[in-house]
C-alpha positions as CSV (number, residue, x, y, z in Angstrom):
1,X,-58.6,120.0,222.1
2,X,-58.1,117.4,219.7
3,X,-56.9,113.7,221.2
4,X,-53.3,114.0,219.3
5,X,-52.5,117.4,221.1
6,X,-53.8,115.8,225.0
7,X,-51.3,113.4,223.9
8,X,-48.7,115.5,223.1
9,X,-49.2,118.0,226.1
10,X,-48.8,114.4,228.5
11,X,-46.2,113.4,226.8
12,X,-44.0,117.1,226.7
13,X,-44.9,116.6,230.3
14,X,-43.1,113.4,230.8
15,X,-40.4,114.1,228.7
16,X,-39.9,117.6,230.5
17,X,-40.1,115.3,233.8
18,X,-37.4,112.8,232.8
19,X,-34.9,112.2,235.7
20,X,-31.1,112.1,235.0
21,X,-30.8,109.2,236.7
22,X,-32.2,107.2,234.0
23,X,-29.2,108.1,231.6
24,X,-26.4,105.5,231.7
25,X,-22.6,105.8,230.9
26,X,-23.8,103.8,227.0
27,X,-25.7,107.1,226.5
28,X,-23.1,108.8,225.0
29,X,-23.5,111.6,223.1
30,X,-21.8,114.1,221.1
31,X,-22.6,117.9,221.4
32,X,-22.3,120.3,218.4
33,X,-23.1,123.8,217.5
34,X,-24.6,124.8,214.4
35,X,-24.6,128.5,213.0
36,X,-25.8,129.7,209.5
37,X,-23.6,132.4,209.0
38,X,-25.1,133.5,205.5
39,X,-26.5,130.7,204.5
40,X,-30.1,130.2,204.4
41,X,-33.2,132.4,203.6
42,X,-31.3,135.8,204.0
43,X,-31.2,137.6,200.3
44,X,-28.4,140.1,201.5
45,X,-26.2,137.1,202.4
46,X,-23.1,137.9,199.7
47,X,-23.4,141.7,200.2
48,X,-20.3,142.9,201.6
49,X,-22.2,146.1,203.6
50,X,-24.3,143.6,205.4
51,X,-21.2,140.9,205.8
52,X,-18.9,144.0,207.2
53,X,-21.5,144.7,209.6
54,X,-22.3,141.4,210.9
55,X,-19.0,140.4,211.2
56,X,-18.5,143.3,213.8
57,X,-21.7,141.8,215.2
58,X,-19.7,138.7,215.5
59,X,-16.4,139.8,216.5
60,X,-17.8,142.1,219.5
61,X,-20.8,139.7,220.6
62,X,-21.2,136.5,219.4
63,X,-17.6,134.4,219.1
64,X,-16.2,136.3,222.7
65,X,-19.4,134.6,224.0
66,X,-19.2,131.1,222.8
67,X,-15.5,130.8,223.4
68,X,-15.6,131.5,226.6
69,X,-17.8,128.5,227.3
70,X,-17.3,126.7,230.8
71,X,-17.6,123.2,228.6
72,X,-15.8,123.6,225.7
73,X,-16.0,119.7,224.2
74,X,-17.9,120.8,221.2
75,X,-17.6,121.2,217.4
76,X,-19.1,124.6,216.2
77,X,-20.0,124.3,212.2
78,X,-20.7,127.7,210.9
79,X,-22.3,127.4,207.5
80,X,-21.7,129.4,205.0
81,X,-22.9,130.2,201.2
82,X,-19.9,128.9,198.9
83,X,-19.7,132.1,197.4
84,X,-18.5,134.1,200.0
85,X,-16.3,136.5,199.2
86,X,-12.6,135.2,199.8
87,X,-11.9,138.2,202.4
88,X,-14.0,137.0,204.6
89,X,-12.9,133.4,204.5
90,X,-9.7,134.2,205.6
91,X,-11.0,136.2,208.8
92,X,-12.8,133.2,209.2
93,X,-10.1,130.7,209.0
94,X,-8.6,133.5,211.5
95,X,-11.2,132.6,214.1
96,X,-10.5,129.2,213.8
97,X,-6.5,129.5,214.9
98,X,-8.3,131.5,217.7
99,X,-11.3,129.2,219.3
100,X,-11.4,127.1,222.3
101,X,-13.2,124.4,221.0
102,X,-13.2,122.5,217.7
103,X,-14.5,125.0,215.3
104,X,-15.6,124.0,211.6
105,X,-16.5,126.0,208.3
106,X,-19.0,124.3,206.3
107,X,-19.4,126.4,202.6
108,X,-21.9,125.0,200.6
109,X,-23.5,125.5,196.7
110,X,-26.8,124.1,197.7
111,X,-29.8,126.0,197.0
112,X,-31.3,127.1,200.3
113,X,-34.5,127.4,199.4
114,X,-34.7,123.1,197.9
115,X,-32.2,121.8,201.1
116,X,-32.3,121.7,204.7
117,X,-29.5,122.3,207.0
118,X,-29.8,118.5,207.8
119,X,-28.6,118.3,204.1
120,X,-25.6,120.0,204.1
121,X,-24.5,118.6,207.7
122,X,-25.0,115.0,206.5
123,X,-21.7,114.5,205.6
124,X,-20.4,115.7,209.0
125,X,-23.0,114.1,211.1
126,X,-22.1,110.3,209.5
127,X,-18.6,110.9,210.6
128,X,-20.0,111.2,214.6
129,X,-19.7,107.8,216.5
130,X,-21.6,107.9,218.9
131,X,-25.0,106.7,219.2
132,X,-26.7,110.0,220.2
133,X,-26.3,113.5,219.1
134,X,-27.2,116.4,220.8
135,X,-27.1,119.8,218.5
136,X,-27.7,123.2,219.3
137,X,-28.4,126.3,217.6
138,X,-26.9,129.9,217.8
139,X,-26.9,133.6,215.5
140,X,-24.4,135.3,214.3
141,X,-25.3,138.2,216.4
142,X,-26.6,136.6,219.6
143,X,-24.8,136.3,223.2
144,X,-24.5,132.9,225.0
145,X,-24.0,132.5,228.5
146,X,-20.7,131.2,229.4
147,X,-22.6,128.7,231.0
148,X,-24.6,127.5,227.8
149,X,-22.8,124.4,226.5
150,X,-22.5,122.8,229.9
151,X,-26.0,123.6,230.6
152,X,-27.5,122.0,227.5
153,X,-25.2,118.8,228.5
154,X,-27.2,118.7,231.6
155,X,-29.9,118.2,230.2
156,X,-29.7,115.3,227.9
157,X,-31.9,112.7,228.4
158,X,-31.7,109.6,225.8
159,X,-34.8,110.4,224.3
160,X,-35.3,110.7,220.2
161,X,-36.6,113.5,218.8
162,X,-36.5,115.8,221.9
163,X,-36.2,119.3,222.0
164,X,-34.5,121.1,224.7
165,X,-35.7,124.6,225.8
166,X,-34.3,126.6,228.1
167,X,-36.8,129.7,228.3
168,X,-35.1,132.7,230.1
169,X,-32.2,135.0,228.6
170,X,-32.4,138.7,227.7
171,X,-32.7,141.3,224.7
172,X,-29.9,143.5,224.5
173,X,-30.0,146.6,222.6
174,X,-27.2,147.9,220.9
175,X,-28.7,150.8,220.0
176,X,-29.8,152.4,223.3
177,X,-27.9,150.2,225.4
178,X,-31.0,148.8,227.2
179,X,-31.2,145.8,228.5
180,X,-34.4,143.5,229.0
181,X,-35.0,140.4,230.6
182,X,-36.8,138.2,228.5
183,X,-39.3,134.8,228.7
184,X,-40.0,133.2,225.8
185,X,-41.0,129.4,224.5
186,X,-39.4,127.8,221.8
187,X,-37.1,130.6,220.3
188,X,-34.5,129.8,218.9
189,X,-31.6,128.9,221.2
190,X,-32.5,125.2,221.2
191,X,-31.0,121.8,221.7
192,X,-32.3,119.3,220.5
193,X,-31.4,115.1,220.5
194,X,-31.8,112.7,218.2
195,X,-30.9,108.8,217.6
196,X,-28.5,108.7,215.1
197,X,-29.3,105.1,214.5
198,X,-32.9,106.2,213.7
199,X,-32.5,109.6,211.7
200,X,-29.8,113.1,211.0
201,X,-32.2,115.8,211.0
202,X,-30.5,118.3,213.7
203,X,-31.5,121.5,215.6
204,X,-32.4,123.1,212.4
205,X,-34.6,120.8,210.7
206,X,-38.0,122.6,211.7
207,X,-38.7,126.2,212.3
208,X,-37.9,126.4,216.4
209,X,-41.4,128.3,216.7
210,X,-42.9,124.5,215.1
211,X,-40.9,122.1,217.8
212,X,-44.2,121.2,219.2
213,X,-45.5,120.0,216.5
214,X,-42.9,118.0,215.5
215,X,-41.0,116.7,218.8
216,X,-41.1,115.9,221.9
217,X,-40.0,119.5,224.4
218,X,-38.1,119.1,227.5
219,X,-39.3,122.9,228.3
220,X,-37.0,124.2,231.7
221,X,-37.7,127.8,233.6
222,X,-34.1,128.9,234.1
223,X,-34.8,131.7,236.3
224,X,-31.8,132.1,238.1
225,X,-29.5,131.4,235.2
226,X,-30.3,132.8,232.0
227,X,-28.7,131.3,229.3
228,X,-29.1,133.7,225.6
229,X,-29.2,136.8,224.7
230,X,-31.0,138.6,221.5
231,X,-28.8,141.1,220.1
232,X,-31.4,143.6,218.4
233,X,-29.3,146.5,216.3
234,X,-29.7,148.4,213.0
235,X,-29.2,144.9,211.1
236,X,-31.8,142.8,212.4
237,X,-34.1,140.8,209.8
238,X,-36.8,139.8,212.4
239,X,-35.9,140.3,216.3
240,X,-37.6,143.4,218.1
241,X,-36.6,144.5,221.4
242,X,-38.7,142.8,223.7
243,X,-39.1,142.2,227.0
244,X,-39.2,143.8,230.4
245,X,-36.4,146.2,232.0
246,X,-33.7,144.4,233.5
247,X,-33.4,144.8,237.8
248,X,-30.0,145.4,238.8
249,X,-29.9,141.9,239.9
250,X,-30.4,140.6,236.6
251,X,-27.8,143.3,235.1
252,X,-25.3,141.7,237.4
253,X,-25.9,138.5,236.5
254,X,-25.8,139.5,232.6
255,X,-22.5,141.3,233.2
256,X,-21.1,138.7,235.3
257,X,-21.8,135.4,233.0
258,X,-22.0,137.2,229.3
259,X,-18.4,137.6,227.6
260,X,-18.4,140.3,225.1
């Protein structure tokens, strides 16, 4: 093993060992949400087949889910490609009249394949005051535990550059209607804080499966409260139902602490 990774496995270590005591009331932080909605490397992202199916996606799993968040002092940007077809930027504007925390549409021209998020957030990440930021990333056809948000608060630490991961959640298939209880490091329902005195990059600046290379990882084994949920359905680009089968205790749980 190579001296720069010993360091980094210490120091992911320490980071993931950081005790909340050490935060102080001048660590304030803001918390956002950041979703590509059809924005970003997907080439069916204007068709209106794939949009019409996703936002079904959307409107059974994914919005019920985050609106029903315990902590709901957060901004959720949804990005979207500019050209969008008007249709669905009024159902949009739709789910805005209808959230439970402050909920913005970002629609963007720039190419996806030259910018990074962190490009097309600038704008609204200059307007945040405080000193810390603290964004988090979500699908448009995932589930997040009611319990998410105030979770992810939790566990802020005033450390730049640190990625917060949050390991256990579930697969749910649509399909078959299994469910499967799920470990995995790094996905890609992360949080992530930054200095915003010291750089803007957010959540979405590297690949989640590349953190490690690029930050530090506060890495937590949330055993008894899962936190995300993988939607895997006809639609899915990448995600493969994975897992092992949920025991009734963990269905409850699911059930119990997952609003769709």
């Amino acid at each position: 093993m190579k001296k720069i990774d010993i360091v980094k496995e210490i120091g992911c270590f320490l980071v993931s060992n950081y005790p909340k005591f050490f935060v102080s009331e001048k660590d304030k932080f803001e918390c956002i949400l950041i979703m590509e909605f059809n924005w970003g490397g997907n080439p069916l992202g204007l068709d209106e087949n794939y949009l019409d199916k996703r936002f079904k996606l959307f409107d059974k799993y994914t919005f019920p889910s985050i609106n029903a968040q315990t902590d709901t002092d957060f901004t959720w940007y949804i990005i979207f490609n500019e050209k969008t077809p008007q249709k669905y930027k009024d159902i949009m504007q739709d789910y805005c009249s209808k959230a439970n925390m402050k909920m913005v549409l970002v629609y963007t021209d720039l190419n996806a394949n030259e910018y990074k998020v962190k490009d097309v957030m600038k704008s609204y990440v200059d307007e945040i005051k405080t000193d810390w930021l603290l964004s988090c990333r979500c699908d448009n056809d995932d589930i997040l535990s009611k319990f998410y948000i105030e979770k992810m608060k939790e566990q802020f630490r005033p450390v730049n550059n640190m990625y917060i991961d949050f390991i256990r959640g579930y697969n749910l298939n649509v399909i078959t209607q299994e469910l499967n209880a799920f470990k995995n490091r790094s996905c890609h329902f992360l949080g992530y804080v930054e200095n915003l005195h010291k750089q803007k990059e957010t959540v979405l600046n590297y690949d989640h499966s590349l953190v490690k290379q690029n930050g530090w990882v506060r890495r937590l084994d949330n055993k008894k409260y899962p936190l995300w949920c993988e939607v895997v359905h006809d639609t899915n680009m990448i995600n493969s139902f994975r897992g092992k089968p949920a025991t009734n205790e963990q269905k409850q749980y699911f059930y119990e602490n997952f609003v769709f």
